[in-house]
C-alpha positions as CSV (number, residue, x, y, z in Angstrom):
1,X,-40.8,-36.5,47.0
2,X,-37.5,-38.6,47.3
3,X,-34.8,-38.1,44.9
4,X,-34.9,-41.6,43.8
5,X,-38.6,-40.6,42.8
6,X,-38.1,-38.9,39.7
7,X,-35.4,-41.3,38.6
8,X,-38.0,-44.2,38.4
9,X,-40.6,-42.0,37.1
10,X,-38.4,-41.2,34.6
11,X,-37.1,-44.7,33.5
12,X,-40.7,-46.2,33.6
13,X,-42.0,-43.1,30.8
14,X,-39.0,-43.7,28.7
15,X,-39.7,-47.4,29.4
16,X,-43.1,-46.6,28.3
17,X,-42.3,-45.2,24.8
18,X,-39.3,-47.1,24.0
19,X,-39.5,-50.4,25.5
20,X,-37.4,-51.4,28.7
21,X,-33.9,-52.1,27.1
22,X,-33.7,-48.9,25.4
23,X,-35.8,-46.8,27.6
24,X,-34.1,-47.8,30.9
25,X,-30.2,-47.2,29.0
26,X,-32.1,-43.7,27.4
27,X,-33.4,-42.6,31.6
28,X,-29.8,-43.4,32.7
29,X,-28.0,-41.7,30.5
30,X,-30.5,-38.4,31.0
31,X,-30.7,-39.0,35.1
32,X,-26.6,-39.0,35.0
33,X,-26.6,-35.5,33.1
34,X,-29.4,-34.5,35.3
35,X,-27.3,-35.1,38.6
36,X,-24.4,-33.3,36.9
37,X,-26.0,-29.5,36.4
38,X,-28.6,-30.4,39.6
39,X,-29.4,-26.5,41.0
40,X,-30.9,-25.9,44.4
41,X,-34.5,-26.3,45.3
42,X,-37.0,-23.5,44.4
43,X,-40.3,-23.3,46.4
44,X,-42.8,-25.9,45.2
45,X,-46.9,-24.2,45.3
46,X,-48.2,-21.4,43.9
47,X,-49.1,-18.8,47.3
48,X,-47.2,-15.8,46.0
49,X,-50.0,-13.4,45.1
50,X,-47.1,-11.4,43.2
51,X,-46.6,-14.2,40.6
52,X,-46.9,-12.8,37.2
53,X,-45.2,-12.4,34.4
54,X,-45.0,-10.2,31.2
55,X,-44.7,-12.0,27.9
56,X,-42.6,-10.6,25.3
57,X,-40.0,-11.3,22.3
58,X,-36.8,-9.9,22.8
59,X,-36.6,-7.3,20.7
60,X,-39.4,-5.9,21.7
61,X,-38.1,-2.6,22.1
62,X,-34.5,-1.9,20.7
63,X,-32.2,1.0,20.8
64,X,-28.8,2.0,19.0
65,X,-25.3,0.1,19.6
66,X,-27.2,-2.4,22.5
67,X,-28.4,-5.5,22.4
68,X,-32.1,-5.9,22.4
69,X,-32.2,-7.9,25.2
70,X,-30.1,-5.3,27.7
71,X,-32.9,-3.2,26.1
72,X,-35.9,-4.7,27.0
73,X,-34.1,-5.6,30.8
74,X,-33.5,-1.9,31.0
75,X,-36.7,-0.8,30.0
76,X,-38.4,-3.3,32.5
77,X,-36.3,-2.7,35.4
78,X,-37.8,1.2,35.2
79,X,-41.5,0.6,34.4
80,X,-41.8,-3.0,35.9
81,X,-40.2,-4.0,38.7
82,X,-42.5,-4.4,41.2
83,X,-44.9,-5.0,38.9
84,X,-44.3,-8.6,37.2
85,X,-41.9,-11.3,39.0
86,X,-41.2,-13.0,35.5
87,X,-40.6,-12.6,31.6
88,X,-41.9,-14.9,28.9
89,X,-39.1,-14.7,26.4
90,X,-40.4,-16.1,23.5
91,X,-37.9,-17.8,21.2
92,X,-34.7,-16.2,21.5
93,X,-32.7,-18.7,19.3
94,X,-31.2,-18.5,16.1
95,X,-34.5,-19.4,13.8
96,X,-35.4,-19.2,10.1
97,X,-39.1,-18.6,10.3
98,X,-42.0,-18.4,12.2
99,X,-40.6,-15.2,13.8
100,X,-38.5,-17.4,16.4
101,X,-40.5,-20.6,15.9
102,X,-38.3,-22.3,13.7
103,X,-35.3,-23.3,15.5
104,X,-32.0,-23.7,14.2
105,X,-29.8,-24.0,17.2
106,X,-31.7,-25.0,20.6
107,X,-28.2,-24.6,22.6
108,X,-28.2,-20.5,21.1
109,X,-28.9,-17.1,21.4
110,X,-29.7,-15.1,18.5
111,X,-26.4,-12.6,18.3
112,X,-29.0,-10.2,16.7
113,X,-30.8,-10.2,20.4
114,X,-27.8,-10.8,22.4
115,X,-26.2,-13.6,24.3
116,X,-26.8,-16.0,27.3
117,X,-25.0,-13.5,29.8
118,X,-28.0,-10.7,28.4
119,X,-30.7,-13.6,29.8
120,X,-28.8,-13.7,32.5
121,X,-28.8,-10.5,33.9
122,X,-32.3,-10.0,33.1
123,X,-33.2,-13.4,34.7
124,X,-31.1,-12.2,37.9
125,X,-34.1,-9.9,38.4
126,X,-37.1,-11.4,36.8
127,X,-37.7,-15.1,37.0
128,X,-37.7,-16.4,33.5
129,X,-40.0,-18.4,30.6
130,X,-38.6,-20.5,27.8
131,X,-39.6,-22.1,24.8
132,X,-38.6,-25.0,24.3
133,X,-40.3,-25.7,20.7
134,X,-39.7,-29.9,20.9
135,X,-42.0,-30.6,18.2
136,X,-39.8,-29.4,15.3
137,X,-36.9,-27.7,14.0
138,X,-35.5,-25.8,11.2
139,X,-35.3,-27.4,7.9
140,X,-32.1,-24.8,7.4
141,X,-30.8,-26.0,10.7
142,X,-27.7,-28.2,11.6
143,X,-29.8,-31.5,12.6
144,X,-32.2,-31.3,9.4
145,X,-28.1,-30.4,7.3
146,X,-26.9,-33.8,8.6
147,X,-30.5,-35.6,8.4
148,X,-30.1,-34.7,4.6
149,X,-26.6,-35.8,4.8
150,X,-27.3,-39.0,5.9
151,X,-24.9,-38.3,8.4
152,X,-24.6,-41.4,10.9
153,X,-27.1,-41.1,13.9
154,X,-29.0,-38.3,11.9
155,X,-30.7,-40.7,9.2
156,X,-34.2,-41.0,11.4
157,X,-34.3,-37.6,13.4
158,X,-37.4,-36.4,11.5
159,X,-40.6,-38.0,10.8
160,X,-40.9,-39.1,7.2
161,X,-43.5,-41.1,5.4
162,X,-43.1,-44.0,2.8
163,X,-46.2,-45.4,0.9
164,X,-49.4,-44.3,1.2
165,X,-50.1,-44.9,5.6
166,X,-53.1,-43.5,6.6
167,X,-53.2,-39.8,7.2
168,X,-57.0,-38.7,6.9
169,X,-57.4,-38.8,10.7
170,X,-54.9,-36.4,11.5
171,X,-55.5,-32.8,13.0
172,X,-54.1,-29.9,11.6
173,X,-53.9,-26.5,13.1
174,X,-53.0,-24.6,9.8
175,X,-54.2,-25.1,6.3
176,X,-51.0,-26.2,5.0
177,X,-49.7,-28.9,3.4
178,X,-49.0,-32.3,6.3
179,X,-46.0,-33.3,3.7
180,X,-42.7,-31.5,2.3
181,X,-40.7,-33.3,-0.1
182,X,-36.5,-32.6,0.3
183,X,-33.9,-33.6,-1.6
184,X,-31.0,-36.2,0.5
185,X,-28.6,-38.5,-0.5
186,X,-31.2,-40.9,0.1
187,X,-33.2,-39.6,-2.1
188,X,-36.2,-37.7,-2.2
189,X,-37.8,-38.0,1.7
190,X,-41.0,-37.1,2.2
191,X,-41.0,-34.7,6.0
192,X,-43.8,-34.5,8.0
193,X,-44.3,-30.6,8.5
194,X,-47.2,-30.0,10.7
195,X,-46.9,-26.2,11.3
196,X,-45.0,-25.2,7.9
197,X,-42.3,-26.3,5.6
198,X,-39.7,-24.7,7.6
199,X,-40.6,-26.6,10.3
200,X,-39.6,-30.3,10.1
201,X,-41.2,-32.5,12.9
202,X,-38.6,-34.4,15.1
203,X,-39.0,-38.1,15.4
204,X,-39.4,-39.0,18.6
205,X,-39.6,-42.9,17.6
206,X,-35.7,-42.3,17.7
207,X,-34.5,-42.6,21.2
208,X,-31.4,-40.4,19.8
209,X,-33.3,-37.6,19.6
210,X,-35.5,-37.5,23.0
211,X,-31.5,-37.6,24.3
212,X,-30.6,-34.8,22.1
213,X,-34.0,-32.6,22.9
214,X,-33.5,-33.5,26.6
215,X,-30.1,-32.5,26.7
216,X,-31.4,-29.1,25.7
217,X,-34.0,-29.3,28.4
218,X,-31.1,-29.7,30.8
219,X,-28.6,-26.5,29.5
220,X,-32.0,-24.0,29.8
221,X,-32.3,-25.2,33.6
222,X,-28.6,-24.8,34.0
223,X,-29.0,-21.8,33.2
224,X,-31.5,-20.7,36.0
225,X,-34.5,-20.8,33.8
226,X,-37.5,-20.7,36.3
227,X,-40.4,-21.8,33.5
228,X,-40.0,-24.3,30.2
229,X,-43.1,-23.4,28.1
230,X,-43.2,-27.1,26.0
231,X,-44.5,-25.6,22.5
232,X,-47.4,-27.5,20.4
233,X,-46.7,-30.8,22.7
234,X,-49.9,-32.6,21.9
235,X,-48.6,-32.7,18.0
236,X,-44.7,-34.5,19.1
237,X,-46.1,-38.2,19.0
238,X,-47.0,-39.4,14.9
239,X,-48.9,-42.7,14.8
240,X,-51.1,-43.5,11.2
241,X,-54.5,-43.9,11.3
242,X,-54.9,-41.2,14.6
243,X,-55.3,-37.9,15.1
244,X,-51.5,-37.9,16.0
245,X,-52.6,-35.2,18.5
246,X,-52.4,-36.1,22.3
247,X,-51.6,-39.6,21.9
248,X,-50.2,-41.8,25.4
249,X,-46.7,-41.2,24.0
250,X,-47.1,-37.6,23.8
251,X,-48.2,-37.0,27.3
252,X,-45.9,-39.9,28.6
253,X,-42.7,-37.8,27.4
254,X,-44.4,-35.0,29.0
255,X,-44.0,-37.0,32.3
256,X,-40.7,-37.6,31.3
257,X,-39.3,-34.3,30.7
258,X,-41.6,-33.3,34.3
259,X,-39.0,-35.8,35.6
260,X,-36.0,-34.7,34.5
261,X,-36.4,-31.1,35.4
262,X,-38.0,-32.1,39.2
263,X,-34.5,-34.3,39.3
264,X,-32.0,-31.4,37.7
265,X,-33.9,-28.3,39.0
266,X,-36.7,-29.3,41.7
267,X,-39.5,-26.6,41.4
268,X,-39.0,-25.7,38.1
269,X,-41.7,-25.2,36.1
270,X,-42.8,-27.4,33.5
271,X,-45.7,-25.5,31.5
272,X,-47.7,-26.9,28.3
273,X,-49.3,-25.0,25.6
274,X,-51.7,-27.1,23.8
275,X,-54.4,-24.7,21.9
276,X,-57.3,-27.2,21.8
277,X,-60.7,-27.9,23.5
278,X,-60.3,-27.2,27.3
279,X,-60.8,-30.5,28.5
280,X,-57.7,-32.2,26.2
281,X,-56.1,-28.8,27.7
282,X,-56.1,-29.4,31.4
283,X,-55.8,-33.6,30.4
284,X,-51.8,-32.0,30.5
285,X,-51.8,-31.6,34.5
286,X,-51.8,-35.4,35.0
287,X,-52.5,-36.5,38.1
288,X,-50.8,-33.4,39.4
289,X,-47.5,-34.3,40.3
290,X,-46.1,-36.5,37.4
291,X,-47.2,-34.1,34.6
292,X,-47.3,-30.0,33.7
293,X,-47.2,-27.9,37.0
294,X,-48.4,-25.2,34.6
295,X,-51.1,-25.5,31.5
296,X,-52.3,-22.4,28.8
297,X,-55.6,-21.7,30.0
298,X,-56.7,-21.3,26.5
299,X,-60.3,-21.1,26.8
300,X,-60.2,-17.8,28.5
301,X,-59.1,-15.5,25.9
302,X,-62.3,-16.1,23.8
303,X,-64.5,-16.8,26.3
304,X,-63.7,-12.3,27.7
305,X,-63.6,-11.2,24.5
306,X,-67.1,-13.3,24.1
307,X,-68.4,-11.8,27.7
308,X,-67.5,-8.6,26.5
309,X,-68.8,-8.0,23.1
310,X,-72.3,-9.8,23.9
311,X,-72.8,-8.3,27.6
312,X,-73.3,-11.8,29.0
313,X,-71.5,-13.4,31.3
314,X,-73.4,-16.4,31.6
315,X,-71.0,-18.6,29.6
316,X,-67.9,-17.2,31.5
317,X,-69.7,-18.0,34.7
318,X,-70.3,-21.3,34.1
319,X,-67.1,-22.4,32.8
320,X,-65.3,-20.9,35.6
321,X,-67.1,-22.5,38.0
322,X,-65.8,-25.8,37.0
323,X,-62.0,-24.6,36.9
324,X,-59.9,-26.7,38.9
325,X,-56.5,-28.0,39.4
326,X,-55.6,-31.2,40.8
327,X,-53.4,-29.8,43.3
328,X,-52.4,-26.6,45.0
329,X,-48.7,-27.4,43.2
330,X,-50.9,-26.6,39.8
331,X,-52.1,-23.8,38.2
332,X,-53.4,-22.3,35.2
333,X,-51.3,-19.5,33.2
334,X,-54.3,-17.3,32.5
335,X,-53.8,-14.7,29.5
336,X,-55.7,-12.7,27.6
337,X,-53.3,-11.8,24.6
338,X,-50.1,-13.1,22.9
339,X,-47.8,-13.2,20.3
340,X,-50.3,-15.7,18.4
341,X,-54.5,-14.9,18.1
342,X,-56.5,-15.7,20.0
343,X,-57.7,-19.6,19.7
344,X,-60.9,-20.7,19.2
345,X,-60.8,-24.4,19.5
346,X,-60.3,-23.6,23.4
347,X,-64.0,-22.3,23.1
348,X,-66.0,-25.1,21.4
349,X,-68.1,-26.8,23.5
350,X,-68.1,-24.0,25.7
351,X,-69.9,-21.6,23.3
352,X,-72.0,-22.2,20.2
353,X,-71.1,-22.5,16.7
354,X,-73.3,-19.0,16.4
355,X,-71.5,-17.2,19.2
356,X,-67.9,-18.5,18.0
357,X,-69.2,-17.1,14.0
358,X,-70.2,-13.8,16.0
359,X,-66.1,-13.6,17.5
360,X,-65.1,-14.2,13.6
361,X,-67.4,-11.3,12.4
362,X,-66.7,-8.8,15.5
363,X,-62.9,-9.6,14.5
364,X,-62.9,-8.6,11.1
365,X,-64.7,-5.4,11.8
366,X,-62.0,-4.8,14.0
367,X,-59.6,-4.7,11.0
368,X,-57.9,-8.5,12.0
369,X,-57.7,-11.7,10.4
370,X,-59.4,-15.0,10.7
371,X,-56.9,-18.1,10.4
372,X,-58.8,-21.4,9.0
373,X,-58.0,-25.0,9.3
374,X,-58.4,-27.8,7.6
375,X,-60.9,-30.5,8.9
376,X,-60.5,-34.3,8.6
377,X,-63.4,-34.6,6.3
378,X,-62.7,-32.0,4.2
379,X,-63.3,-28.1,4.0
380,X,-62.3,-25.8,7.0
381,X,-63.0,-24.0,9.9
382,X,-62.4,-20.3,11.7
383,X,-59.3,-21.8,14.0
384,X,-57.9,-17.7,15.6
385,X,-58.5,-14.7,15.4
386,X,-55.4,-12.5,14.4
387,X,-56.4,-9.4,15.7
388,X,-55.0,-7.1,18.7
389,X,-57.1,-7.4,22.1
390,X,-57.6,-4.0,22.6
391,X,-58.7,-3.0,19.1
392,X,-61.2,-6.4,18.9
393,X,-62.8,-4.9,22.6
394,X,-63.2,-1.3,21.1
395,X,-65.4,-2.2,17.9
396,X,-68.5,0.3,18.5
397,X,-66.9,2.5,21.7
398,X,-65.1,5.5,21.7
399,X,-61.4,5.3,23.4
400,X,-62.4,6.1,27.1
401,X,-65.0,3.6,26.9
402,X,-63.1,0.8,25.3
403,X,-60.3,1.3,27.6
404,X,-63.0,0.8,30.8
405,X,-63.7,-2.6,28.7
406,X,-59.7,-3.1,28.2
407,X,-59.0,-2.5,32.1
408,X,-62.3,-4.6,33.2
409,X,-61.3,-8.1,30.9
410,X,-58.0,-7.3,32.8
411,X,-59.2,-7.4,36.1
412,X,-61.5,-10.1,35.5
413,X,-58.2,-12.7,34.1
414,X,-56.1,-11.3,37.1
415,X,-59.0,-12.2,39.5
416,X,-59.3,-15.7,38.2
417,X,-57.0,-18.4,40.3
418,X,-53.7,-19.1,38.4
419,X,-50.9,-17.5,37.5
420,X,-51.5,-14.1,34.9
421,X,-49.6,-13.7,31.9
422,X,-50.0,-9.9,30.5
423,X,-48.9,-9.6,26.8
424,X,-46.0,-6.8,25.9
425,X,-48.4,-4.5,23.8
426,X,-51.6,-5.0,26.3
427,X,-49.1,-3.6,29.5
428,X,-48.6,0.0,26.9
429,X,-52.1,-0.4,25.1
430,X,-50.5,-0.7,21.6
431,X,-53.0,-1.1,18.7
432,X,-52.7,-3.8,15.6
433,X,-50.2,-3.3,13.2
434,X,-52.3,-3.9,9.9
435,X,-50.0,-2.4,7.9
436,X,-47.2,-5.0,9.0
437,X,-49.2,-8.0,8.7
438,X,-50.2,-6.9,5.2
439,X,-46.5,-6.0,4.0
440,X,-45.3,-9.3,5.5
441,X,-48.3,-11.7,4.7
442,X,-48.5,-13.0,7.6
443,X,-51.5,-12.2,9.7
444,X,-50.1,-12.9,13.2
445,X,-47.8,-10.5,13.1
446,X,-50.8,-7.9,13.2
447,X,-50.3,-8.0,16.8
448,X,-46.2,-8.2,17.1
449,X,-45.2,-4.8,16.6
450,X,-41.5,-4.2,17.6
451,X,-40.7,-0.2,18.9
452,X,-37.8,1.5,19.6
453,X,-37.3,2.1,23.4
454,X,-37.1,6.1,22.5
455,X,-40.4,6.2,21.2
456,X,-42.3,4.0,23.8
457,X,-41.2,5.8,26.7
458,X,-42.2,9.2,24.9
459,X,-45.8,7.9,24.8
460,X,-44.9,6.7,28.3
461,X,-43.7,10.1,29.5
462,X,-47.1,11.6,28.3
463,X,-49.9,11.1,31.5
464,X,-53.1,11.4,28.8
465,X,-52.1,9.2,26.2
466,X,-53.7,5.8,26.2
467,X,-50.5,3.9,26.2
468,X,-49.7,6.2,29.6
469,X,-53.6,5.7,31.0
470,X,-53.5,1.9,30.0
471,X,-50.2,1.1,31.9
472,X,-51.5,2.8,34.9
473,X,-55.0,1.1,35.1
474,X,-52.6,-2.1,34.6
475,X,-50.1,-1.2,37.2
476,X,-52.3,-0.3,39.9
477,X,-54.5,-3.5,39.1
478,X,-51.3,-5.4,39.4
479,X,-50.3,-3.5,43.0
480,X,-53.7,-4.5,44.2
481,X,-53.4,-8.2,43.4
482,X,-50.3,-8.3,45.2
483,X,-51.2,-6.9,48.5
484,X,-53.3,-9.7,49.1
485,X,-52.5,-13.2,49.8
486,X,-56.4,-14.5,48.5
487,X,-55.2,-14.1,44.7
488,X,-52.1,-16.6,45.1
489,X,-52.9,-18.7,42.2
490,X,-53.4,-22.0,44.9
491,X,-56.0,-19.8,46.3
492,X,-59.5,-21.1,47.0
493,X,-61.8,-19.9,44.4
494,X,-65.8,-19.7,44.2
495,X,-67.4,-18.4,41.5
496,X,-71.1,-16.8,42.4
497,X,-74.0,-16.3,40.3
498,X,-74.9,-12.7,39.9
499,X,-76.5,-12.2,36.7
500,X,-75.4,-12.3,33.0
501,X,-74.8,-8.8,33.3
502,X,-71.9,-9.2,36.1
503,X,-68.9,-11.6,36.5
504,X,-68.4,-12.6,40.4
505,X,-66.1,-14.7,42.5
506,X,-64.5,-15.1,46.0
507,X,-61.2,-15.8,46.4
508,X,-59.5,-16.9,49.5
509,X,-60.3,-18.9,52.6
510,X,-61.8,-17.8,55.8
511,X,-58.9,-15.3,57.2
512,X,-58.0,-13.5,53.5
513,X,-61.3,-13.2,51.4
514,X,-62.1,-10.9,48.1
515,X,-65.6,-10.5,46.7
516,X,-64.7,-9.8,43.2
517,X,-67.3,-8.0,40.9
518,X,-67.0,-7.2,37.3
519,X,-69.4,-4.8,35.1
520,X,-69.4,-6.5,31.7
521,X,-72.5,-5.7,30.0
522,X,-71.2,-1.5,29.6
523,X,-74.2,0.2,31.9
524,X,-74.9,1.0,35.4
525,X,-75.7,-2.1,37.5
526,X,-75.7,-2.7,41.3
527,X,-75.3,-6.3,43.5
528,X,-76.8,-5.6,46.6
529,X,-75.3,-2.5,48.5
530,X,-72.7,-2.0,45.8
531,X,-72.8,-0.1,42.7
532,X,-71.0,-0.3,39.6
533,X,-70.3,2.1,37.0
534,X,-70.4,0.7,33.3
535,X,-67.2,-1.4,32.9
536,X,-66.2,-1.2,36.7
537,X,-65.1,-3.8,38.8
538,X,-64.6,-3.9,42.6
539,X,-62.2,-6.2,44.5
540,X,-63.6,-5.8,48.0
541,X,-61.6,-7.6,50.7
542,X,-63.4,-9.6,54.3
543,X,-65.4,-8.7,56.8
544,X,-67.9,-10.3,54.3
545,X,-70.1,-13.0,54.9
546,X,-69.3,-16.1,52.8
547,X,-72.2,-15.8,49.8
């Protein structure tokens, strides 16, 4: 790919969304910063089996007179180097709400956490993931301060509505109001606030702010970030009488943005999280070079937990079967937890209105949450499932068996092609933290528990406690992986058919192949010559005949 490449492909998106005059001026501008803060090459592909990474906030773990972020880099450089090549930090700005979601300064570290030199150093050892939450900011931010202001080339940086446009088409992932009203010297404005009314959508109709955004985009990759994670993308593009989810404009600034970082940083990583049906998921990879390297693989999440609390892993079998990426410079970031519950949009039209009812039920006798959304045409629907992943896989077993179940889902997302993701509290086995989503009100927060470094490595430090037995299962899954070159993400993967009681695949080509199986259905079961206890899994590399 030419460098001249990703200059035209970005002055034809911006040319796209903001006609030729403007977009061509807006791509020139952005190529001439780009060209300014260019870093070297990184390796394009995905063939490193040892590709992983941790997700985390960061201050995860904290201890007295240090920042949290020289915490957590401690902490990891003793436990998990070796182990992970990268860290998901999620937002690390100064924010409002949203625990980090609600940005109030995109070019900033939170002093509470630390300071750039902090990401640094820890990104001088582990490769690093960003947010870069594009869709909206901070109503107690410095843009939305001047947008009230009227302050000259502020006036139009968020979305806000006039009359009575047409609205009933438009998706919602919370049940919230769409609409804020705030005070300005305008006047009253009604803000479009899709996620809450902290959270004031940019307007990306404003070629001022796609400069402003991009300039962001450009200071994280000057800063050696390996991964941007773009944050709710399908919701950036507003249009009346849609959906205003995953319209042309919202992909095409994808493409942009894919442009920019292949000009500024080539093999950077652009990833998109879009929590929806898996099909307008993967739409996000483009045509594989000219859109996300990386995409959420949403669907899987549900679809284990699913596998796992019916013993049938016909669903799973199927869906996998059909994974694909359009290139071997694509992958899927494939997770189990995160900071957010687990989706279930991802998993319609992969499982049944019944079988998604029987994830809400096994979830609240689990102690979690169910988040609801509103629909179009009124009334709402189960949207996540707040509710930690190992407490959700342990309704009905005692704690040996429902770590077996723990370790197996593991295997089984680490065995899938793509690149894994392992949450903070699944690596150290934490459970939900009930009592802090109750005392905040807010149910996600169920499964972001914050420790101090002292007392995690004392449960570390003990060989039969389950945060001790869970990191070791973890670990050593995690060694495995790495020692062979069949579970690079770009990998050739076949998924065989071995029964609803077992999840099976190949991975590899003809010199490095694994057979892997997976117990799911919690009893004794065999596949020809090899047995497996209830919840076991083998990886078995070649001499095997291709099945």
């Amino acid at each position: 790919m030419g460098m001249i490449d990703w200059e035209e492909r970005l002055t034809d998106e911006l040319s796209f969304v903001y006609g030729v005059a403007q977009g061509s001026a807006l791509a020139k501008r952005l190529a001439k910063l780009a060209k300014q803060n260019q870093k070297a090459a990184r390796p394009l592909g995905f063939k490193d089996p040892a590709e992983i990474l941790l997700i985390t906030y960061g201050d995860q773990v904290t201890a007295p007179d240090e920042p949290p972020l020289a915490t957590l880099h401690q902490l990891l450089c003793r436990h998990a180097k070796g182990l992970i090549s990268g860290v998901h930090i999620l937002p690390f700005y100064p924010w409002s709400s949203d625990d980090g979601f609600s940005i109030k300064d995109f070019f900033a570290v939170d002093p509470d956490l630390g300071d750039w030199k902090d990401l640094r150093h820890l990104g001088a050892d582990f490769d690093l993931m960003i947010d870069a939450v594009f869709n909206h900011a901070s109503a107690k931010g410095e843009w939305f301060k001047k947008f009230q202001a009227g302050q000259p080339g502020y006036e139009t940086f968020f979305v806000t509505v006039e009359g009575e446009p047409d609205l009933t088409s438009v998706i919602r992932p919370r049940a919230l109001p769409l609409l804020t009203d705030f005070e300005a010297a305008r006047g009253t404005q009604r803000v479009w606030t899709t996620f809450s009314a902290d959270q004031a959508d940019l307007n990306f109709r404003d070629p001022r702010v796609m400069q402003a955004v991009s300039q962001a985009l450009l200071f994280y990759l000057s800063q050696g970030i390996r991964y941007v994670r773009l944050d709710a993308i399908g919701f950036i593009w507003k249009e009346s009488g849609t959906t205003c989810l995953h319209l042309p404009e919202a992909h095409a600034l994808v493409r942009a943005w894919r442009a920019l970082a292949d000009g500024a940083s080539p093999g950077a990583q652009i990833v998109t999280e879009t929590n929806v049906p898996h099909l307008d998921n993967i739409a996000y990879f483009g045509n594989g070079e000219n859109e996300a390297r990386m995409v959420y693989n949403f669907a899987l999440p549900p679809l284990v937990l699913h596998t796992l609390t019916t013993g049938n892993a016909s669903a799973l079998t199927r869906w996998a079967s059909q994974l694909k990426t359009p290139s071997e410079n694509n992958a899927f970031f494939n997770f189990l937890a995160s900071h957010d519950g687990i989706g279930l949009n991802p998993a319609r039209g992969i499982l049944s209105e019944a079988e998604i009812d029987n994830l809400v039920k096994v979830t609240r006798q689990a102690g979690g949450q169910v988040g609801m959304k509103s629909l179009p045409e009124g009334g709402k629907a189960p949207y996540e499932l707040n509710v930690n992943y190992f407490d959700v896989l342990a309704v009905g077993d005692d704690e040996e068996m429902a770590i077996e179940k723990f370790t197996v889902a593991h295997a089984i997302a680490l065995a899938l092609a793509g690149v894994p993701g392992i949450y903070f509290h699944s690596f150290f086995g934490s459970r939900g933290d009930r009592e802090g989503a109750r005392i905040s009100g807010i149910p996600r927060r169920i499964n972001r528990e914050k420790f101090q470094r002292a007392d995690l490595e004392k449960m570390l430090a003990h060989p039969r406690s389950r945060e001790r037995r869970i990191f070791d299962r973890l670990a050593n899954l995690l060694r495995q992986r790495q020692t062979h070159p069949a579970f690079a993400a770009s990998a050739e993967q076949k998924v065989v058919e071995a029964g609803p009681g077992l999840f099976a695949l190949e991975r590899g080509g003809e010199r490095e192949r694994i057979l892997c199986l997976h117990e799911i259905a919690g009893h004794k079961q065999s596949y020809g010559k090899i047995s497996l206890p209830p919840y076991g899994f083998r990886w078995i590399p070649s001499p095997l005949k291709r099945l």
